[in-house]
C-alpha positions in Angstrom: 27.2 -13.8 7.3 29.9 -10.7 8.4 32.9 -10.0 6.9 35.9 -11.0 9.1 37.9 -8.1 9.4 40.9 -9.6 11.4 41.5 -11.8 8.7 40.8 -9.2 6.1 43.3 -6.7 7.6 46.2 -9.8 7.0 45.0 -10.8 3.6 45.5 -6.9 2.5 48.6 -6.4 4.1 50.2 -9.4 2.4 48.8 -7.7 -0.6 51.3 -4.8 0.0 48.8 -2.4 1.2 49.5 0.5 4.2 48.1 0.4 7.4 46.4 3.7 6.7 44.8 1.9 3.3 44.0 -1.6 5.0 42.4 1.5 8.0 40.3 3.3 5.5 39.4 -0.3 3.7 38.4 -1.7 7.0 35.6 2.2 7.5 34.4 1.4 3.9 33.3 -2.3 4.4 32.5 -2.0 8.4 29.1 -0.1 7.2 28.2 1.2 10.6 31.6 3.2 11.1 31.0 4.6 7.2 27.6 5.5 8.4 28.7 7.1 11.6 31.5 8.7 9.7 29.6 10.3 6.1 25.7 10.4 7.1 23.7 12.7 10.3 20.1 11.8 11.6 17.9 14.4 11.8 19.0 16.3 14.3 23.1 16.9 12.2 24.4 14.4 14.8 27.2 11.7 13.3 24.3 8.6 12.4 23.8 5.4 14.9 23.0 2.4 14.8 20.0 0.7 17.3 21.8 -2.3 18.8 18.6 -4.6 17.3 19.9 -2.7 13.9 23.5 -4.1 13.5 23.4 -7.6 13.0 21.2 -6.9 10.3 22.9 -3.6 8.9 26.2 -5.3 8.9 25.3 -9.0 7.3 26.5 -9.7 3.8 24.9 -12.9 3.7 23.5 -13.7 0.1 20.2 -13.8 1.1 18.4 -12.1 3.9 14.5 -11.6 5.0 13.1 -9.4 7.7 9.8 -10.2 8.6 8.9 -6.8 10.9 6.3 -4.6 12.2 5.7 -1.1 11.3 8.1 1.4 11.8 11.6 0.0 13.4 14.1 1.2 10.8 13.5 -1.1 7.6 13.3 2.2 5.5 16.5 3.6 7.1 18.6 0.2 6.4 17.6 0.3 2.9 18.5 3.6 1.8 21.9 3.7 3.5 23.0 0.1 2.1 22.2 1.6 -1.4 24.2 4.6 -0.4 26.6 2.5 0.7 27.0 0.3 -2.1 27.3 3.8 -4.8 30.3 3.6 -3.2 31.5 0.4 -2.0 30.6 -1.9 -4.9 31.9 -0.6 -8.2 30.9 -2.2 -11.4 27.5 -3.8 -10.8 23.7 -2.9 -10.4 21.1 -3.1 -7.6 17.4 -3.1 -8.0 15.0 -1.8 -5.5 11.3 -3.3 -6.1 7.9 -3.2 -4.8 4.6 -4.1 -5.8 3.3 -0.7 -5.8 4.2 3.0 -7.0 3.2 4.1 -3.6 6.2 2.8 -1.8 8.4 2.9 -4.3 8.4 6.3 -4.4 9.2 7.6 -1.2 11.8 5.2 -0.3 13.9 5.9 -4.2 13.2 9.6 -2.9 14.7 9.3 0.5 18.1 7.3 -0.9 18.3 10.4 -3.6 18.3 13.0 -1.4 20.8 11.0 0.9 23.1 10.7 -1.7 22.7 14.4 -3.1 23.1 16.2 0.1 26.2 13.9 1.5 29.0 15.7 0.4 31.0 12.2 0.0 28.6 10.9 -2.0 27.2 13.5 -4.2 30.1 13.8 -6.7 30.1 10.2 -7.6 26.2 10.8 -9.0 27.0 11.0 -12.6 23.3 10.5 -14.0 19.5 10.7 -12.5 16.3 9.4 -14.0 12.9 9.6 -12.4 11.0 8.5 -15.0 9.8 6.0 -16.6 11.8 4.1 -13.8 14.1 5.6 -11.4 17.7 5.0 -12.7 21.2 6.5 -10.9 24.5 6.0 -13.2 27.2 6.5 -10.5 31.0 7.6 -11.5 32.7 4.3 -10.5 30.1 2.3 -12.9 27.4 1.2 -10.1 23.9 1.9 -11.3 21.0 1.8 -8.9 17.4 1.2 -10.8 14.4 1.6 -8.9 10.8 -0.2 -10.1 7.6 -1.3 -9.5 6.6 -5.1 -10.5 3.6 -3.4 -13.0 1.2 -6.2 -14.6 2.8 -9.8 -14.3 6.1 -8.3 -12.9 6.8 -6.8 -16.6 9.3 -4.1 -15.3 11.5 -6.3 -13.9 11.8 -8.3 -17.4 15.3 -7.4 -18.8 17.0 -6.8 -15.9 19.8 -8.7 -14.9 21.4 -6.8 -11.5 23.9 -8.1 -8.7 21.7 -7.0 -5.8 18.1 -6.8 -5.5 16.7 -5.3 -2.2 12.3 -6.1 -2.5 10.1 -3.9 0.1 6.8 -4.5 1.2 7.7 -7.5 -0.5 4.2 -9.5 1.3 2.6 -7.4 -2.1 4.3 -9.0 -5.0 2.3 -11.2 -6.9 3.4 -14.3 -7.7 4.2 -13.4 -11.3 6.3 -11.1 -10.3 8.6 -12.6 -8.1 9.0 -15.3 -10.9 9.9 -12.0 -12.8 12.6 -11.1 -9.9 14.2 -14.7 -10.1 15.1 -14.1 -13.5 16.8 -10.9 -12.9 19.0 -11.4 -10.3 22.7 -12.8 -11.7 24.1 -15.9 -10.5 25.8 -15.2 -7.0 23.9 -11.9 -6.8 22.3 -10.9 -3.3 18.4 -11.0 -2.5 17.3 -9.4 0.2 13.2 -9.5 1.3 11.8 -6.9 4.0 8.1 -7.1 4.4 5.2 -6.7 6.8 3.4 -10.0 7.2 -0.5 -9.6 6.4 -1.6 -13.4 7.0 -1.1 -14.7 3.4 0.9 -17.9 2.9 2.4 -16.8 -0.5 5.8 -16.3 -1.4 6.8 -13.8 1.2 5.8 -16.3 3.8 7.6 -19.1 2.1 10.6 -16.9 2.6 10.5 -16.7 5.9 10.7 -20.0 6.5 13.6 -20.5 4.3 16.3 -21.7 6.7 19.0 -20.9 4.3 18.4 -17.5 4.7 19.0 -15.3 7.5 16.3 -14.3 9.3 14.9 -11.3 10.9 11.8 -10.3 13.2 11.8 -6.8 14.5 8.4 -5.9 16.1 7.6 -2.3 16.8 8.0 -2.4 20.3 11.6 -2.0 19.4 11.7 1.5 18.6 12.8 3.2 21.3 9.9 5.7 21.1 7.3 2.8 21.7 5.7 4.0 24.4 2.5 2.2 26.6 0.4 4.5 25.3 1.9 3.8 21.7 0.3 0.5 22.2 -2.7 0.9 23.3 -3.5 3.3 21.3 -2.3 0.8 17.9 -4.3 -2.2 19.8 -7.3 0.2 19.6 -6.8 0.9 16.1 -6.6 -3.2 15.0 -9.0 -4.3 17.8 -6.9 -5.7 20.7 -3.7 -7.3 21.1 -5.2 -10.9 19.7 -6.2 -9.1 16.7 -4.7 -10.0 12.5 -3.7 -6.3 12.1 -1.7 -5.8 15.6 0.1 -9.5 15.2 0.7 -8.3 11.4 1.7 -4.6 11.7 2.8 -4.4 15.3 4.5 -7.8 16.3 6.1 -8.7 12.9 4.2 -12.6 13.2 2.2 -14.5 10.6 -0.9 -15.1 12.6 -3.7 -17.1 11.6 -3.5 -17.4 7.8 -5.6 -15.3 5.6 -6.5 -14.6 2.0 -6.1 -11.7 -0.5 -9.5 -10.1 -1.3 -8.5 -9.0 -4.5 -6.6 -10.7 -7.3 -4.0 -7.8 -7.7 -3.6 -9.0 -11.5 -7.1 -8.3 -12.1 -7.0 -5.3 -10.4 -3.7 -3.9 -12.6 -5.4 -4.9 -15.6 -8.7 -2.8 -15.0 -5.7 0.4 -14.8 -5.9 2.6 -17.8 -3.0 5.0 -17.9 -4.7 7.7 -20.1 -7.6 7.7 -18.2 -8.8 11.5 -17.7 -9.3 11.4 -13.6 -10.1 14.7 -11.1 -8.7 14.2 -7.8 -9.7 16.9 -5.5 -8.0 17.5 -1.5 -10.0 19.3 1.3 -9.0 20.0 5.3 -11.1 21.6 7.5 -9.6 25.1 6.4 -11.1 25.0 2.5 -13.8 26.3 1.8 -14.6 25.9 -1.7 -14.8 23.2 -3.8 -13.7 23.2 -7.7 -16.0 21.1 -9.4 -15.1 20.2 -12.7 -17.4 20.5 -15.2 -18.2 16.7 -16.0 -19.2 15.4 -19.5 -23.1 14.2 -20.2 -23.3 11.0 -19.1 -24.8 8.6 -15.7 -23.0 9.2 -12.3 -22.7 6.9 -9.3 -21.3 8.3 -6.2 -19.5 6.3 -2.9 -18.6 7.6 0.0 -17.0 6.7 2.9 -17.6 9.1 5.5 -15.0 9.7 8.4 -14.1 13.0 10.4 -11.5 12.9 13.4 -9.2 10.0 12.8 -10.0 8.4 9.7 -10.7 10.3 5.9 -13.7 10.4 4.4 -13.4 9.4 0.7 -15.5 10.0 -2.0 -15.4 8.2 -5.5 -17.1 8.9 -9.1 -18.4 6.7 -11.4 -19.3 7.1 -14.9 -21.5 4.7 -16.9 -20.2 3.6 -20.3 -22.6 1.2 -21.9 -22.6 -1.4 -18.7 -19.1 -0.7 -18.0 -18.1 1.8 -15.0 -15.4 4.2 -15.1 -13.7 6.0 -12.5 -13.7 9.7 -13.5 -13.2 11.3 -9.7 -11.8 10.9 -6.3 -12.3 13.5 -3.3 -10.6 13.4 0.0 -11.9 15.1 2.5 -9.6 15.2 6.1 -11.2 16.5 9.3 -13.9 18.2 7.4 -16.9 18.5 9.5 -20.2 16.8 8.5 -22.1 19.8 7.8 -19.3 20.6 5.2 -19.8 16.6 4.4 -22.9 17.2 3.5 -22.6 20.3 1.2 -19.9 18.8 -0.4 -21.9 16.3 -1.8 -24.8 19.0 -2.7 -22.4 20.4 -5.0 -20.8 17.5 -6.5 -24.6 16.6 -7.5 -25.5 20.0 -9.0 -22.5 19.5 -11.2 -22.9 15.0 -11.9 -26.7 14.8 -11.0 -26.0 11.8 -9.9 -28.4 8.7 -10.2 -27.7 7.0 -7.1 -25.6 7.8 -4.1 -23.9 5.1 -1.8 -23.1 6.2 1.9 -21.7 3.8 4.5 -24.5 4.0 7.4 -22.1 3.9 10.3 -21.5 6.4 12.9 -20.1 9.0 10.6 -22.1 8.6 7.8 -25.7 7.8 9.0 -26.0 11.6 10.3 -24.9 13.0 6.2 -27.2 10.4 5.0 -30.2 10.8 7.3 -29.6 14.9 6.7 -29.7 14.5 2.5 -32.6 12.2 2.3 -34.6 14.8 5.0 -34.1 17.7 1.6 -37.1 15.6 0.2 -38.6 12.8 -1.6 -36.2 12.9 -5.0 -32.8 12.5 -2.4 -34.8 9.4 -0.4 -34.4 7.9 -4.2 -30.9 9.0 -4.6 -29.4 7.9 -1.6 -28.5 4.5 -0.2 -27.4 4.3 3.4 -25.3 1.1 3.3 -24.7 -0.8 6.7 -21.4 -2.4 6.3 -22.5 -4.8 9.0 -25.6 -5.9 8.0 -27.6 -8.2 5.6 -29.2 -6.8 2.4 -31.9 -8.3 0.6 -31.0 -7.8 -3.0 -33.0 -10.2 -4.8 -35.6 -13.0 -5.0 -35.0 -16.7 -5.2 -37.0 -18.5 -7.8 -38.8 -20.0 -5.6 -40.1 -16.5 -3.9 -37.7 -16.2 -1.0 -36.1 -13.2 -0.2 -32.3 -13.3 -0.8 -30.0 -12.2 1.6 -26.9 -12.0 1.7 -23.7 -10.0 4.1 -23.9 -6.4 2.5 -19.9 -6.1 2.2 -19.4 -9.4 1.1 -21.7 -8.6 -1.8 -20.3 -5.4 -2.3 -17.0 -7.0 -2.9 -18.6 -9.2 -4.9 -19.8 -6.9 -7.4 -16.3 -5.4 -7.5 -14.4 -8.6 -7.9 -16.7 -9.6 -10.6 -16.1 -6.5 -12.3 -12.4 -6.6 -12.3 -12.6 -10.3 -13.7 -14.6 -9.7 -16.4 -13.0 -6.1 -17.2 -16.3 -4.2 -16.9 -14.7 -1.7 -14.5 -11.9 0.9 -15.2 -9.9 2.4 -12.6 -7.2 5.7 -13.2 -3.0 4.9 -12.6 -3.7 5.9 -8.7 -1.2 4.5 -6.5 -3.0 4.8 -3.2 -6.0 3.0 -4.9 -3.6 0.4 -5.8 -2.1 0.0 -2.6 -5.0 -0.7 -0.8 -6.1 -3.2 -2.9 -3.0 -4.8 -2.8 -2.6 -5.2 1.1 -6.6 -5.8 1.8 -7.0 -9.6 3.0 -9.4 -11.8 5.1 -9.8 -14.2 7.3 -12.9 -17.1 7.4 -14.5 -17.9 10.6 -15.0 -21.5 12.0 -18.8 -21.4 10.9 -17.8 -19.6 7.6 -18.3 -16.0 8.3 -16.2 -13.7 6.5 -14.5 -11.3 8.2 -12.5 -8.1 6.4 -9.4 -6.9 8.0 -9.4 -3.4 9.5 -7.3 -1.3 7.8 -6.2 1.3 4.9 -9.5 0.7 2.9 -11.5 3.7 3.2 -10.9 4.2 -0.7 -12.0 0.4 -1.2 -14.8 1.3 0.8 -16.2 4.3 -1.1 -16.1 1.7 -4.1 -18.2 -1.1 -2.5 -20.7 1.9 -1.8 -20.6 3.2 -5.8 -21.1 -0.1 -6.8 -23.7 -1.0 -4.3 -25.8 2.0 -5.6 -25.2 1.1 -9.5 -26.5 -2.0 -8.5 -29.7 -1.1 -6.6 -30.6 1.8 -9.3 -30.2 -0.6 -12.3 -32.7 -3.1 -10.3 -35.3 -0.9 -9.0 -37.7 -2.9 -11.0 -37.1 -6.3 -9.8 -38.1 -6.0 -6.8 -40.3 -3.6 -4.1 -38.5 -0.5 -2.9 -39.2 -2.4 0.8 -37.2 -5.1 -0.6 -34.4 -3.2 -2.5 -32.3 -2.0 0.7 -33.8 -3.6 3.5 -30.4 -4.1 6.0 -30.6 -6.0 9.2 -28.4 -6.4 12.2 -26.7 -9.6 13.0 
């Protein structure tokens, strides 16, 4: 839907109004010309549109949903129509949503800063809250809130706004959106940007919604999408026929998949007063402060990268049979020798019961390299191969059980989270991992994990794996208890 501005121009002059009002009337509601004429792109220059950009950027259609790839300008769109409307649309409220605090956050940042450092907009920003919600009381009575769904889409409860604008919106739960329908007023705008991840849920269902107009902007779009831009993306998802580069990279469906975690389990598990040590290390620190933990039993995962991909290590602590998540270390293109001491001093302050280390390429030299210290480490650690079976049982009947080591990982995990035996910190990249992590089931029922941002999940598969095989060293032989084999 656009505004026609030839008939607009006659409606307002028969209203009385000047040629230079109907003129500036016509810059206000034509949003690319008020871009062009208030906001610069980074280099000071008077803003521009893309040409895929302005059928989109200049719709006023009631209901809108862009199912895109990564990076093509949803971000930008957003923050300039709220900057836009501070102005444009006195007298009423728009929400911005996500699932998660993690992109919430930077995009209520980036439309702040717009509007404090544009001179034309700046004055009319009467009042500013960034917590417990972000909340911007403009001159001419628009208000702007900014929130995350939280458990069952609770934030959203009470709202009642003109305009809502949901990102990453293939995240929100179900819950939640039936939380967002309740909020938006009766002729008020909803419009739905998201990255498709394979689910059918509500996100999807938008899509196919042909009441609403409809948007597809894949990355290669952007005019700094390059060949080597793609090949180097179709290396990181597996090839071109892979779930992530049809997700993230084309904008398309794909082949449906399922969420591996059930996010309201997940939010429920959060405890807000949680006492939690996050620690940060590059290749350039050289010391590590250690907190100095309580008494108590510690399980320690980690995921184990070096050039391209983090390594991350989580803590758990033993509460009765619950575990809690006192510690998370992230370590970016640290070596593995410094891997390695790292987690020698991390164990001289937790003495930890049981380490979990994913056995791949990364971490199979750490892992081999602790247990060659001596016998008590060949105890303590567990080299974990993602790909492989693990025999962590026996049947009644005497067989061995085996079963895919990360599906039983996840297992233990979703279990946990079910039955609220596990406690996690308020950590938002946590929380977005879990949200976006999905899979896809294989004509002869495999189960296959989709490669992406779960190096955090990871290193809690591994904890749990090693709480796990400590707690049952008596069930079985130690020949038994990790015995991993190809496929």
């Amino acid at each position: 839907m656009r505004l026609d501005f030839s008939r607009a121009r006659t409606l307002l002059q028969n209203h009385g109004f000047t040629k230079t009002e109907i003129e500036h009337w016509i810059a206000l509601y034509h949003r690319a010309t008020f871009a062009h004429l208030v906001f610069t792109d980074r280099n000071g220059k008077p803003w521009q549109l893309r040409p895929y950009q302005k059928d989109s950027f200049e719709s006023y259609a009631l209901r809108k949903v862009h199912c895109d790839g990564r990076d093509v300008g949803k971000t930008t769109e957003i923050e300039l129509i709220a900057a836009w409307a501070s102005v444009a649309l006195p007298d009423s409220e728009m929400l911005v949503a996500t699932q998660c605090e993690n992109h919430l956050y930077p995009l209520m940042d980036r439309i702040c800063r717009r509007i404090q450092t544009t001179s034309a907009l700046a004055g009319n920003l009467v009042e500013l809250h960034r917590s417990p919600s972000w909340h911007m009381r403009f001159r001419n009575g628009f208000v702007l809130w900014g929130r995350i769904a939280g458990p069952r889409g609770i934030n959203f409860q009470g709202l009642h706004v003109d305009w809502q604008i949901i990102d990453e919106a293939q995240e929100m739960t179900e819950t939640a959106w039936g939380e967002l329908y309740q909020a938006l007023n009766a002729g008020g705008k909803r419009w739905v940007y998201g990255v498709p991840n394979g689910l059918r849920n509500t996100f999807y269902r938008m899509t196919q919604i042909a009441d609403a107009e409809q948007y597809n902007w894949p990355s290669t779009l952007h005019p700094d999408f390059t060949s080597e831009k793609e090949e180097e993306l179709a290396l990181l998802y597996g090839g071109k026929d892979s779930p992530g580069y049809i997700h993230r990279v084309l904008g398309q469906h794909g082949a449906p998949a399922h969420a591996v975690f059930d996010l309201e389990d997940y939010l429920a598990c959060v405890q807000d007063s949680l006492e939690f040590c996050e620690i940060c290390l590059d290749a350039n620190d050289h010391a590590l402060d250690v907190p100095n933990p309580p008494q108590g039993v510690y399980y320690l995962g980690c995921d184990l990268g070096y050039a391209r991909d983090p390594s991350e290590f989580v803590i758990y602590r033993l509460d009765g049979t619950d575990l809690i998540n006192t510690a998370h270390i992230h370590l970016a293109a640290v070596p593995y020798p410094r891997q390695q001491e790292v987690i020698l001093e991390l164990d001289r302050a937790y003495n930890f019961h049981a380490i979990g280390i994913d056995n791949g390429n990364s971490g199979r030299a750490v892992a081999h390299a602790l247990m060659g210290l001596g016998s008590d480490w060949c105890e303590k650690v567990f080299p974990i191969d993602f790909g492989g079976n693990i025999t962590v049982e026996t049947l009644p009947d005497g067989r061995p059980d085996r079963r895919p080591a990360k599906q039983f990982m996840t297992e233990l995990l979703t279990r946990r989270m079910a039955e609220r035996t596990i406690t996690f910190p308020r950590y938002p990249r946590r929380e977005t991992q879990y949200a976006a992590h999905t899979y896809s089931v294989t004509s002869n029922g495999r189960i296959l994990y989709d490669k992406g941002d779960d190096h955090i999940i990871d290193a809690d598969r591994c904890a749990l794996l090693a709480h796990y095989l400590d707690t049952h060293r008596d069930h079985y032989p130690v020949t038994l208890r990790l015995r991993l084999e190809s496929f």
